[in-house]
ZADO-1210 file (C-alpha; in nm, 4 decimals, padded with zeros to 6 digits):
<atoms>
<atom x="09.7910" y="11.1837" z="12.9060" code="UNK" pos="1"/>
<atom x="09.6524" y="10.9023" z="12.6415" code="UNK" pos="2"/>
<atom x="09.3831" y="11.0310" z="12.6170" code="UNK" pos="3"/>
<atom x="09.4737" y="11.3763" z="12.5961" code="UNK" pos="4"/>
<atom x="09.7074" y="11.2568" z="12.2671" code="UNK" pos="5"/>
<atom x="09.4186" y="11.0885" z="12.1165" code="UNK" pos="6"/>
<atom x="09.2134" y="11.3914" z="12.1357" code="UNK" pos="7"/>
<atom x="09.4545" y="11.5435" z="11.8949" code="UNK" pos="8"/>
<atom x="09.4740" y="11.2419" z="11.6486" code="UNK" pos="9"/>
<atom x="09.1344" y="11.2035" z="11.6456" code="UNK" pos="10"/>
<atom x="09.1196" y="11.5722" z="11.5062" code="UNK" pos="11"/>
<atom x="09.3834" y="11.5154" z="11.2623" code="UNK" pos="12"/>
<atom x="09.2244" y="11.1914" z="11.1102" code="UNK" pos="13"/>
<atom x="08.8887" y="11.4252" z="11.0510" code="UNK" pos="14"/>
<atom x="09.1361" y="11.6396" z="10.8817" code="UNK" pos="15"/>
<atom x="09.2329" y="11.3846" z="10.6802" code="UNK" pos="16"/>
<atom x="08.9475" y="11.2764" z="10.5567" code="UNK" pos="17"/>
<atom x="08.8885" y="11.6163" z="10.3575" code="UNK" pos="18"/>
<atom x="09.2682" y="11.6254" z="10.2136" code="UNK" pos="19"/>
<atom x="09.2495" y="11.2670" z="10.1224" code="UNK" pos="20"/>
<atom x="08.9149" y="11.2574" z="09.9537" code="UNK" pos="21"/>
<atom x="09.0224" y="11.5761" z="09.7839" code="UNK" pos="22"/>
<atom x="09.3456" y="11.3859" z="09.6479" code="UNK" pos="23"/>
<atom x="09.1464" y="11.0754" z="09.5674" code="UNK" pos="24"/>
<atom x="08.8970" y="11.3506" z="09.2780" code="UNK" pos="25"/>
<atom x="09.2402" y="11.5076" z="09.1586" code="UNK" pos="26"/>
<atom x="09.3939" y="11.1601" z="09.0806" code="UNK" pos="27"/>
<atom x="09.0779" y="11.0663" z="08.8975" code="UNK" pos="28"/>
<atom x="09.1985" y="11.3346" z="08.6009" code="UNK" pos="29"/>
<atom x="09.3076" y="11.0874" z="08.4091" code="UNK" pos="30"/>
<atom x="09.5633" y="11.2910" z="08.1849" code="UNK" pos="31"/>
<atom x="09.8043" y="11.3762" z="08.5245" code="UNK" pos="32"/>
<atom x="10.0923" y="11.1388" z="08.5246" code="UNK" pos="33"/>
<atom x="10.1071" y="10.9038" z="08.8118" code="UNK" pos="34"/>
<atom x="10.4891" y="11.0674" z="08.8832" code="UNK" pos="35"/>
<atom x="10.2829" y="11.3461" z="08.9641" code="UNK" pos="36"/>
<atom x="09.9935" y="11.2425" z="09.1497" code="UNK" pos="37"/>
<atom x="10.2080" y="11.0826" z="09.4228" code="UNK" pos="38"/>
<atom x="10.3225" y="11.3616" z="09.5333" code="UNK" pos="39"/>
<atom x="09.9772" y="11.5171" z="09.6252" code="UNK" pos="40"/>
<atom x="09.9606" y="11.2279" z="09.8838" code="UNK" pos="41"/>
<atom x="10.2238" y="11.4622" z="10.0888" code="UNK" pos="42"/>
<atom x="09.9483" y="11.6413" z="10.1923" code="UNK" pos="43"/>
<atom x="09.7340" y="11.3852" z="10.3997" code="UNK" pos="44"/>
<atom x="10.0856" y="11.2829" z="10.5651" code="UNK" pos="45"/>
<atom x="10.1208" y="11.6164" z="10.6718" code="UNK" pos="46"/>
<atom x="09.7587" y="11.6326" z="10.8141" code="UNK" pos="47"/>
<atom x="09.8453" y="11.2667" z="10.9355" code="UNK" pos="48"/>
<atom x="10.1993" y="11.3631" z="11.1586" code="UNK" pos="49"/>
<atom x="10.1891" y="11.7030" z="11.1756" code="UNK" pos="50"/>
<atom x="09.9072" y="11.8820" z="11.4357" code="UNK" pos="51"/>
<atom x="09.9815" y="12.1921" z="11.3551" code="UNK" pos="52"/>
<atom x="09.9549" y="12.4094" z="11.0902" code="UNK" pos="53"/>
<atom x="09.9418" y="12.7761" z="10.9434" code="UNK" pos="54"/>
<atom x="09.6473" y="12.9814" z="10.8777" code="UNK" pos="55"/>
<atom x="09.5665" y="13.0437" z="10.5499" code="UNK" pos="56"/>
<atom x="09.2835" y="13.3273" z="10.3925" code="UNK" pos="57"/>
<atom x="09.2842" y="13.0721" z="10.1024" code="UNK" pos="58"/>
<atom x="09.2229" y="12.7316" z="10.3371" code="UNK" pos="59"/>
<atom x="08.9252" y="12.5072" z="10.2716" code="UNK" pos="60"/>
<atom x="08.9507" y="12.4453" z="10.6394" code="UNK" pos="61"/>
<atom x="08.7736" y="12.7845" z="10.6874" code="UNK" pos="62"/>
<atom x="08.4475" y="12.6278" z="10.5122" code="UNK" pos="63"/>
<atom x="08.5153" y="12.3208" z="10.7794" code="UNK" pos="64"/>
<atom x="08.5346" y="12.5621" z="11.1175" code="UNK" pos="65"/>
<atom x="08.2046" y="12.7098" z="10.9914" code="UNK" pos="66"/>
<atom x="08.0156" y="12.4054" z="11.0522" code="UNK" pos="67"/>
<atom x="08.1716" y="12.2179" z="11.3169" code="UNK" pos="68"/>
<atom x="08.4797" y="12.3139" z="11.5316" code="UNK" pos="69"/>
<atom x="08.7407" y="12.5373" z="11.5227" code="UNK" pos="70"/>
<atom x="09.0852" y="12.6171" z="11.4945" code="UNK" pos="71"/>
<atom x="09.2968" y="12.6976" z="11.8176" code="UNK" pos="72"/>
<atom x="09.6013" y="12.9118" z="11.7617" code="UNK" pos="73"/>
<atom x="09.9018" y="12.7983" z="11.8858" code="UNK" pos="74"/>
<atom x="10.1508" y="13.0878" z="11.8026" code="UNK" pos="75"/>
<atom x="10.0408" y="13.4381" z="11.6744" code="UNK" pos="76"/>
<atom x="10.3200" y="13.6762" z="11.5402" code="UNK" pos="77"/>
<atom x="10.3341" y="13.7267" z="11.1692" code="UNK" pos="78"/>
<atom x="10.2212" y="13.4521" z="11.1112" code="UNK" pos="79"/>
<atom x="09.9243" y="13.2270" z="11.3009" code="UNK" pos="80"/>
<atom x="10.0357" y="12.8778" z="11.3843" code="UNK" pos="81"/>
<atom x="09.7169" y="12.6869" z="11.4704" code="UNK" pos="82"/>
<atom x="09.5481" y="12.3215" z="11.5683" code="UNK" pos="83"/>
<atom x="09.2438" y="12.2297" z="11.3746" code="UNK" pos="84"/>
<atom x="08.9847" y="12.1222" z="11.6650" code="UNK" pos="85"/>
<atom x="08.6804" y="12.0120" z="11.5015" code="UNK" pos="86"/>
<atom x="08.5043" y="11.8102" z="11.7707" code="UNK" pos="87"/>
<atom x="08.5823" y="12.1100" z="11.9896" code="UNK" pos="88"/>
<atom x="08.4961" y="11.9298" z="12.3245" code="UNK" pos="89"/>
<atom x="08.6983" y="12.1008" z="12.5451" code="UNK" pos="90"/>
<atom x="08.7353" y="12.3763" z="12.7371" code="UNK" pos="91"/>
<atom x="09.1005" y="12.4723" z="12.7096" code="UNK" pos="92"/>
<atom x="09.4001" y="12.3980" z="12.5228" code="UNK" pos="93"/>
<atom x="09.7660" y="12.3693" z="12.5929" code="UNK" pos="94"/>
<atom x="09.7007" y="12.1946" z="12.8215" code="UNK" pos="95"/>
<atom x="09.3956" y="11.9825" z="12.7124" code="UNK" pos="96"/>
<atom x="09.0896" y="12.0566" z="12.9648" code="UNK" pos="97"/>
<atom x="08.7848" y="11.8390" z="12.9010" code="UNK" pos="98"/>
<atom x="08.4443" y="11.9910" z="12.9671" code="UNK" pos="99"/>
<atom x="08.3405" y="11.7428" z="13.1428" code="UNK" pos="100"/>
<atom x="08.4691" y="11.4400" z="13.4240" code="UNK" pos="101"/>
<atom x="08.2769" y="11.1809" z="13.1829" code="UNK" pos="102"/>
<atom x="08.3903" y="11.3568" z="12.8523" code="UNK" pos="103"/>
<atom x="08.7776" y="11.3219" z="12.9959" code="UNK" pos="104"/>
<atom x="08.7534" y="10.9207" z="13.1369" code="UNK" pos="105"/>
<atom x="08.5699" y="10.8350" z="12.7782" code="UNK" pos="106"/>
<atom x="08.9021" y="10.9691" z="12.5780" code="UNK" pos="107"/>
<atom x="09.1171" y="10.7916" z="12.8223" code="UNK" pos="108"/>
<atom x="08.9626" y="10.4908" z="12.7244" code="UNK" pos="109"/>
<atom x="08.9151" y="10.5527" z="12.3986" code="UNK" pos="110"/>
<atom x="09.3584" y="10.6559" z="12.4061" code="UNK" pos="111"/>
<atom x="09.4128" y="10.3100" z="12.5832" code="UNK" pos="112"/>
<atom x="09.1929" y="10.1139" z="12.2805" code="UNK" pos="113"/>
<atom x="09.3838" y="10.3563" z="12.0394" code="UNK" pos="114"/>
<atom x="09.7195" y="10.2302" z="12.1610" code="UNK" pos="115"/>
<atom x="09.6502" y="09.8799" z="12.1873" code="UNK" pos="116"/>
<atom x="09.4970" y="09.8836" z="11.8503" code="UNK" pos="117"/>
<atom x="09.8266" y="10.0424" z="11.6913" code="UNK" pos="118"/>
<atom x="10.0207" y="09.8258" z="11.8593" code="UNK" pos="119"/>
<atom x="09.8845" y="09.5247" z="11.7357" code="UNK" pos="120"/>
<atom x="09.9010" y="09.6424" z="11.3706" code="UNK" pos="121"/>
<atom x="10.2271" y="09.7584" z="11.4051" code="UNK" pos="122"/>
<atom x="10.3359" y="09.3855" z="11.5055" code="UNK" pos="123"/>
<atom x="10.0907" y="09.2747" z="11.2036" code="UNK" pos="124"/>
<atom x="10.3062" y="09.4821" z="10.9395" code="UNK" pos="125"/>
<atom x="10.6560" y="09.3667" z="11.1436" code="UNK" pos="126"/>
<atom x="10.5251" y="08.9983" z="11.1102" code="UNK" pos="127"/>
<atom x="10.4852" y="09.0645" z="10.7433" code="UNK" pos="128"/>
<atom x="10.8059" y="09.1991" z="10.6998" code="UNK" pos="129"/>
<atom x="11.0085" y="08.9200" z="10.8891" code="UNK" pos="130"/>
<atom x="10.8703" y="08.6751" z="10.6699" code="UNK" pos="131"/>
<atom x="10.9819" y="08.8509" z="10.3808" code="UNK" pos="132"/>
<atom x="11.3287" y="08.8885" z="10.5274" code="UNK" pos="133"/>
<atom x="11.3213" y="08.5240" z="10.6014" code="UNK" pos="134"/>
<atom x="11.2630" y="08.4841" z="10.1824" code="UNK" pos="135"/>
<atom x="11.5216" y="08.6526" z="10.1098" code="UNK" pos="136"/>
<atom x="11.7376" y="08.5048" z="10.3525" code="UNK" pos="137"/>
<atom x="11.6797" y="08.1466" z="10.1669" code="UNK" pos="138"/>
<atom x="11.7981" y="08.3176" z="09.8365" code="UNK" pos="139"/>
<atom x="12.0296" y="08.1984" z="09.6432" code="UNK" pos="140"/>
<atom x="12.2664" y="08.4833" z="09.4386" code="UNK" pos="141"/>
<atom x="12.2345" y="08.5047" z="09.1054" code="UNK" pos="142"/>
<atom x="12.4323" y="08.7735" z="09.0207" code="UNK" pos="143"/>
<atom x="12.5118" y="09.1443" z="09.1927" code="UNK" pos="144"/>
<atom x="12.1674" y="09.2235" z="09.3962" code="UNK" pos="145"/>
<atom x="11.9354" y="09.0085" z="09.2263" code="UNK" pos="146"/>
<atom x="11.8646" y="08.6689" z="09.4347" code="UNK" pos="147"/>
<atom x="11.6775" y="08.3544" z="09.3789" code="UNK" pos="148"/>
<atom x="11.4068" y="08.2434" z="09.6169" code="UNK" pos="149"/>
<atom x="11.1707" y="07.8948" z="09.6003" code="UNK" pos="150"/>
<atom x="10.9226" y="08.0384" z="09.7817" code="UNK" pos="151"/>
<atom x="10.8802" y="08.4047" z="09.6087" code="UNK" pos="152"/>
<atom x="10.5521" y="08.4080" z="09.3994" code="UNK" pos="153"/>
<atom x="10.6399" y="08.7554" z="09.2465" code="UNK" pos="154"/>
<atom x="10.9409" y="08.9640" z="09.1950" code="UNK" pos="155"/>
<atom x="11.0455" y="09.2186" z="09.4265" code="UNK" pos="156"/>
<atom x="11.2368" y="09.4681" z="09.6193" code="UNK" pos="157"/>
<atom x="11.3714" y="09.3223" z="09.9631" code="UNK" pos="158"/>
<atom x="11.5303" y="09.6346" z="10.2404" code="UNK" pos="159"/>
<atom x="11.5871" y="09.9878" z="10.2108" code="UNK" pos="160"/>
<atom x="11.9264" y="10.0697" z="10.3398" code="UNK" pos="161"/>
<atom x="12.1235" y="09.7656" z="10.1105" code="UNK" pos="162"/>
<atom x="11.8195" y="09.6343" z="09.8912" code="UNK" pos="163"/>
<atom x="11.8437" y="09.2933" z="09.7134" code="UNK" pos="164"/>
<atom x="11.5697" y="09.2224" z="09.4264" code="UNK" pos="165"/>
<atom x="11.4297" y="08.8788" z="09.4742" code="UNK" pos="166"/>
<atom x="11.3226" y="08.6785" z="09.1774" code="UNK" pos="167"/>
<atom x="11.1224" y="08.3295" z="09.2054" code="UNK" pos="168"/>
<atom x="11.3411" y="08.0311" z="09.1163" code="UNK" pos="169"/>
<atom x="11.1373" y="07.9647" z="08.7708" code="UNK" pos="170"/>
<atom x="11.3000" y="08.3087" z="08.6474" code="UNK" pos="171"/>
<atom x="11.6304" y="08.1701" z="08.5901" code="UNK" pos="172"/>
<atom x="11.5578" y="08.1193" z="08.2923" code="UNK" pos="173"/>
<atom x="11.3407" y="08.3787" z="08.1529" code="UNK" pos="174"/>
<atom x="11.3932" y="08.7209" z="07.9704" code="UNK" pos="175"/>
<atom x="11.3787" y="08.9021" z="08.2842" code="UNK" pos="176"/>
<atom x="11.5295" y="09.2682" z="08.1661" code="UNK" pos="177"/>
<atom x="11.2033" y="09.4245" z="08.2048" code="UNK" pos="178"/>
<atom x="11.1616" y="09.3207" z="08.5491" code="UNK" pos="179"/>
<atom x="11.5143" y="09.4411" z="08.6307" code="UNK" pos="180"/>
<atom x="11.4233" y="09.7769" z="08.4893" code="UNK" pos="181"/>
<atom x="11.1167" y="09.8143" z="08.7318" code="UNK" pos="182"/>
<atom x="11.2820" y="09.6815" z="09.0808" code="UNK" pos="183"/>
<atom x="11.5933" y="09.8710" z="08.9841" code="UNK" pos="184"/>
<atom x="11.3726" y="10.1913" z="08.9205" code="UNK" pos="185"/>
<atom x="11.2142" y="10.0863" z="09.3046" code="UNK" pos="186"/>
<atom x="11.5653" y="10.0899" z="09.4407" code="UNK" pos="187"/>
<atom x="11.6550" y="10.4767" z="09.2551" code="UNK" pos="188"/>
<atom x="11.3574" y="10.6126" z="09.3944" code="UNK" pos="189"/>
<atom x="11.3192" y="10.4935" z="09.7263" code="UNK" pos="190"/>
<atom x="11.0083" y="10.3403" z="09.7246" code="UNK" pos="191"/>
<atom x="11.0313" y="10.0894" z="10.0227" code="UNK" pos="192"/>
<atom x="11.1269" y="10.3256" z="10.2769" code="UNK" pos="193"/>
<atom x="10.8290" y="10.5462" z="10.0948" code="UNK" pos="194"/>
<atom x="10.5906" y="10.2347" z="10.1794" code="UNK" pos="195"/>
<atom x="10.7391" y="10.2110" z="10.5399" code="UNK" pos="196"/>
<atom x="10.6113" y="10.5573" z="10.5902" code="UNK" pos="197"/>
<atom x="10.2936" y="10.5211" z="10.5121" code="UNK" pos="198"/>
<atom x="10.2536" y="10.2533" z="10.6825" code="UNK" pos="199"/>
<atom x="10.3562" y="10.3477" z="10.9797" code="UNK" pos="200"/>
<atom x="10.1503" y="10.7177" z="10.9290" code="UNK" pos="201"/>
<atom x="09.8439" y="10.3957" z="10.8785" code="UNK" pos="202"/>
<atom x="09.8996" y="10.2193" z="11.1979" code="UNK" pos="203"/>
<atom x="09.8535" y="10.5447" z="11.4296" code="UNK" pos="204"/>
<atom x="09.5580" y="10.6136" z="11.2611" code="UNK" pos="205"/>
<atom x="09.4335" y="10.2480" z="11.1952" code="UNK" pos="206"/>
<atom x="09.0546" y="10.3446" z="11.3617" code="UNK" pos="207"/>
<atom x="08.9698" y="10.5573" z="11.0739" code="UNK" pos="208"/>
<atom x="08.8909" y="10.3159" z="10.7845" code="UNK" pos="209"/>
<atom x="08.9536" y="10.5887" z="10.5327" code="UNK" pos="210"/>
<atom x="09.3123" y="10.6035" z="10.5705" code="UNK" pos="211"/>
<atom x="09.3789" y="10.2621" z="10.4671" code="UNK" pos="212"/>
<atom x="09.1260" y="10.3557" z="10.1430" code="UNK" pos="213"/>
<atom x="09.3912" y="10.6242" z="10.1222" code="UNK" pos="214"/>
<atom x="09.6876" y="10.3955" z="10.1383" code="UNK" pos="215"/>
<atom x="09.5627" y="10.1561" z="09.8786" code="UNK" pos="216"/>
<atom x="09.5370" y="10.3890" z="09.6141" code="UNK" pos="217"/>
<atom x="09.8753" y="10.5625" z="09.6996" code="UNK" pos="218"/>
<atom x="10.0203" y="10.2512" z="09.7253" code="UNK" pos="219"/>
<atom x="09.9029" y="10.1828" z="09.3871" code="UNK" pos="220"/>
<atom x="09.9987" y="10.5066" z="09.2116" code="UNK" pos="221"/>
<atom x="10.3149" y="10.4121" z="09.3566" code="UNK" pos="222"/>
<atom x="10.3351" y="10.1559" z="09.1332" code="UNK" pos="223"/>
<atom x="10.2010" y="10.3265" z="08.8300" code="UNK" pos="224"/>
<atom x="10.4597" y="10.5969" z="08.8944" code="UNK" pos="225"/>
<atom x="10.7222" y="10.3558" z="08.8805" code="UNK" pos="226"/>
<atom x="10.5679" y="10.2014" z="08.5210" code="UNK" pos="227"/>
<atom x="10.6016" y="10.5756" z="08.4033" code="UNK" pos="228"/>
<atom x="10.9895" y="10.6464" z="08.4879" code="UNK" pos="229"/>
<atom x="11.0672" y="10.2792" z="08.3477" code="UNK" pos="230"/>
<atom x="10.8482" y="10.3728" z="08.0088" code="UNK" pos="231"/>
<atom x="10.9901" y="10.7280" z="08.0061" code="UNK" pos="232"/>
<atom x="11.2563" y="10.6650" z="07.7217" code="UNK" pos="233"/>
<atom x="11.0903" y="10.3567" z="07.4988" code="UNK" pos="234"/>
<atom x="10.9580" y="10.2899" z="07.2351" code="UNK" pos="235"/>
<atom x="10.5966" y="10.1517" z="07.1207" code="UNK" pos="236"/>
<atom x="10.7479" y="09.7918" z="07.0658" code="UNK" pos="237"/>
<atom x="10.9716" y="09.8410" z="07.4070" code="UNK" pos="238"/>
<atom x="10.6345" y="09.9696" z="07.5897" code="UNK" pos="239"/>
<atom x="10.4371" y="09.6117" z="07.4563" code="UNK" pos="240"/>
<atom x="10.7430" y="09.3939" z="07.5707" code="UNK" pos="241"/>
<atom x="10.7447" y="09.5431" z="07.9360" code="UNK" pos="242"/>
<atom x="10.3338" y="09.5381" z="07.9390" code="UNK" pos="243"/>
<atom x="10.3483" y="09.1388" z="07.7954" code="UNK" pos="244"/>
<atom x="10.6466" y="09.1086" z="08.0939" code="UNK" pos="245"/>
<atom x="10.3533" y="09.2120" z="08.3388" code="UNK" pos="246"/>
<atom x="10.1332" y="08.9574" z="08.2434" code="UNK" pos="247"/>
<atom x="10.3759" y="08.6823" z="08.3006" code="UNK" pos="248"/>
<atom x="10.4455" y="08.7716" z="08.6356" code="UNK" pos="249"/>
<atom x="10.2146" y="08.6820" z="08.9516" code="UNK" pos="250"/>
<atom x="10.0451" y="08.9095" z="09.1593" code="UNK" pos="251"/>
<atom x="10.1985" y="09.0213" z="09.4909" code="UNK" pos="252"/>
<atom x="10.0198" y="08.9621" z="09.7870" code="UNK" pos="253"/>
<atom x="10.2512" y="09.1529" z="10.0049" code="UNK" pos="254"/>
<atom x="10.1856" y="09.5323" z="10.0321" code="UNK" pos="255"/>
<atom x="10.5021" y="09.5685" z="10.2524" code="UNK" pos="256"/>
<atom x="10.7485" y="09.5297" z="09.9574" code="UNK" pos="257"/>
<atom x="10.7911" y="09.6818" z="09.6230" code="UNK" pos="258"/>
<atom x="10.6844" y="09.4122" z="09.3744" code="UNK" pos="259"/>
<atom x="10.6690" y="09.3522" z="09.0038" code="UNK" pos="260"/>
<atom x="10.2733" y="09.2643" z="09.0165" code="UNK" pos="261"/>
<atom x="10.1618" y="09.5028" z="09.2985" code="UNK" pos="262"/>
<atom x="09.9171" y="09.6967" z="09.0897" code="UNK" pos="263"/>
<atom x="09.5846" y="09.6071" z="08.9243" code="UNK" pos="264"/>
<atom x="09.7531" y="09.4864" z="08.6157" code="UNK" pos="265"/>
<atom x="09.4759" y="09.6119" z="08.3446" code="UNK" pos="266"/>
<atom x="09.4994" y="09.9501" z="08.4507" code="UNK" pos="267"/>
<atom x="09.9181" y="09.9234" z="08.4726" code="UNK" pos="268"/>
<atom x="09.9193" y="09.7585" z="08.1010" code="UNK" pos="269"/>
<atom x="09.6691" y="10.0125" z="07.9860" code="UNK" pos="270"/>
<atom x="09.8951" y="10.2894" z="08.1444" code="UNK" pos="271"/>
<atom x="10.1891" y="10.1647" z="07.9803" code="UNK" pos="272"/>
<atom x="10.0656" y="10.1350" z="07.6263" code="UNK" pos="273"/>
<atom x="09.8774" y="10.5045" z="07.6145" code="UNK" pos="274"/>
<atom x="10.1852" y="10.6476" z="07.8022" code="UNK" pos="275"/>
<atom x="10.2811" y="10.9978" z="07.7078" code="UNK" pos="276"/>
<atom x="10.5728" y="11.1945" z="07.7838" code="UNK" pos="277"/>
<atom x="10.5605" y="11.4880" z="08.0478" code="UNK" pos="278"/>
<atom x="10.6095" y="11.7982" z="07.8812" code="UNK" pos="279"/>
<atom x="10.6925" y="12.1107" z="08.0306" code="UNK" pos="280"/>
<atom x="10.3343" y="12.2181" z="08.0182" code="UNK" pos="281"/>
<atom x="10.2071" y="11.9467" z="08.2025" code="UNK" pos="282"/>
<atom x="10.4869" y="11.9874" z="08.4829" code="UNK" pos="283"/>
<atom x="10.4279" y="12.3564" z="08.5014" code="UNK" pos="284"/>
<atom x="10.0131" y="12.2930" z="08.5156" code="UNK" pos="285"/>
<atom x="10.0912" y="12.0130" z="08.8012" code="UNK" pos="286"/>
<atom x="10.3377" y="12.2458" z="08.9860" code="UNK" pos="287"/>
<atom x="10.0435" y="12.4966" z="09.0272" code="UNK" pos="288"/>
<atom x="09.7734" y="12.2385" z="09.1027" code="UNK" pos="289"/>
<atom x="10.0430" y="12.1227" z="09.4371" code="UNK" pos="290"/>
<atom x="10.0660" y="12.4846" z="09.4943" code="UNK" pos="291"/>
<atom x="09.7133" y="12.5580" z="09.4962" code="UNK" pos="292"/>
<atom x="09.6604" y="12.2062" z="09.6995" code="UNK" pos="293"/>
<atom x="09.9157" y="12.3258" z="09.9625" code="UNK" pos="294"/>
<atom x="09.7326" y="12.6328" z="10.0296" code="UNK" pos="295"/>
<atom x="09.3912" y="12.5124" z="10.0484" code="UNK" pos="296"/>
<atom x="09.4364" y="12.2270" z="10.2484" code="UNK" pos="297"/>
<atom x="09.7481" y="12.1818" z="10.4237" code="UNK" pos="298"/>
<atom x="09.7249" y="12.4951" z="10.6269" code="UNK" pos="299"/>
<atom x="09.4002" y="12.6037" z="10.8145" code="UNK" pos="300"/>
<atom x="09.1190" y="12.8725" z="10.8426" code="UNK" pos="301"/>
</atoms>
């Protein structure tokens, strides 16, 4: 049965790879806001959770099945529902049926590694997060959510369902509005439980090493994204203050929360001082490049 549910990841983490890498050359146009670009990372989720998919005329995947595998419908009416199978190494589907005795004991071992292997990063990332629970457990209140801790190195957002921001003890005393603006901007748009899921899409496919590529950079276009709706409505003067507010601040070392420093800070400040507001042409152009990215590589050939 492991092995037979491995079979399938292992298809959708080839998968993957395309949508991601084709995600990773959009985000490189430099002019697309970040609020933007984070959204495009939908797309290897859905390749990430979801096996199946619809055919598409339009699909990049057809240029993929021409080469190596194929797709397997699932469901034909009006419309095909299909798997993407491109190490195409068995015989039949629904149920799974190897092609050979060897080829099925090989993915049963391979399915036991698999599991033990998200396991243990699973219990990595719930280490993490007890120790940052334990922080802001030692926090002292300041005022409303925002909480002193000795041992926090960076500002940051602590929880999803009643989330305090955690400030290190020296900030007592500093101008800290800036940093209130960003974790508060966190807590509006969800961002922690945003990291949780991805993180947990990560750990079932921790064998591919170009998923966590993947993570990092939507991890740090989170970040950037955030910088963006906090710069939205100031000024030149405000947009120097909150960019001289970075460089105070430490960098995080914890990917599991949603800090002040959790960005490469040179591209963040460089962000932040050439920011430009969206404009309705640069939404509508964006809406059509997700459209155009849905078609082509969220469904299949």
């Amino acid at each position: 049965m492991i092995g037979r549910i491995f079979y399938w990841i292992f298809n959708m983490s080839l998968v993957t790879v395309l949508a991601g890498t084709a995600v990773l050359l959009v985000r490189k146009i430099r002019v697309l806001p970040r609020r933007f670009v984070v959204f495009l990372w939908v797309i290897p989720l859905i390749r990430m959770c979801v096996p199946l998919s619809l055919n598409s005329p339009f699909s990049v995947m057809r240029a993929l099945t021409a080469f190596c595998g194929r797709t397997v419908p699932f469901y034909q009416g009006d419309l095909t529902v299909s798997a993407m199978n491109v190490i195409a190494q068995a015989d039949g589907y629904f149920p799974l049926l190897f092609r050979s005795v060897a080829l099925e004991k090989f993915f049963a071992a391979a399915g036991m590694f698999w599991l033990a292997g998200m396991a243990a990063v699973l219990m990595l990332c719930a280490g993490a997060y007890l120790s940052v629970r334990k922080e802001a457990r030692q926090a002292r209140l300041l005022r409303d959510n925002i909480w002193l801790s000795e041992k926090a190195e960076s500002p940051f957002v602590c929880g999803i369902v009643h989330p305090r921001i955690i400030l290190p003890a020296s900030y007592a005393e500093k101008q800290i509005r800036c940093i209130l603006l960003h974790e508060n901007m966190h807590i509006r748009r969800k961002d922690n439980l945003t990291r949780l899921i991805g993180f947990m899409a990560a750990a079932v496919h921790w064998f591919d090493p170009f998923v966590w590529i993947f993570l990092k950079c939507f991890l740090a276009d989170l970040e950037l994204a955030c910088d963006e709706a906090v710069s939205e409505g100031f000024s030149e003067e405000q947009r120097k203050e909150y960019a001289l507010a970075l460089l105070d601040g430490e960098e995080s070392r914890n990917l599991l929360v949603s800090a002040f420093g959790g960005a490469r800070l040179r591209t963040r400040i460089d962000r932040i001082l050439n920011y430009r507001r969206v404009t309705a042409l640069s939404a509508a152009a964006f809406v059509l490049v997700l459209a155009v990215m849905i078609c082509t590589l969220a469904t299949n050939g």
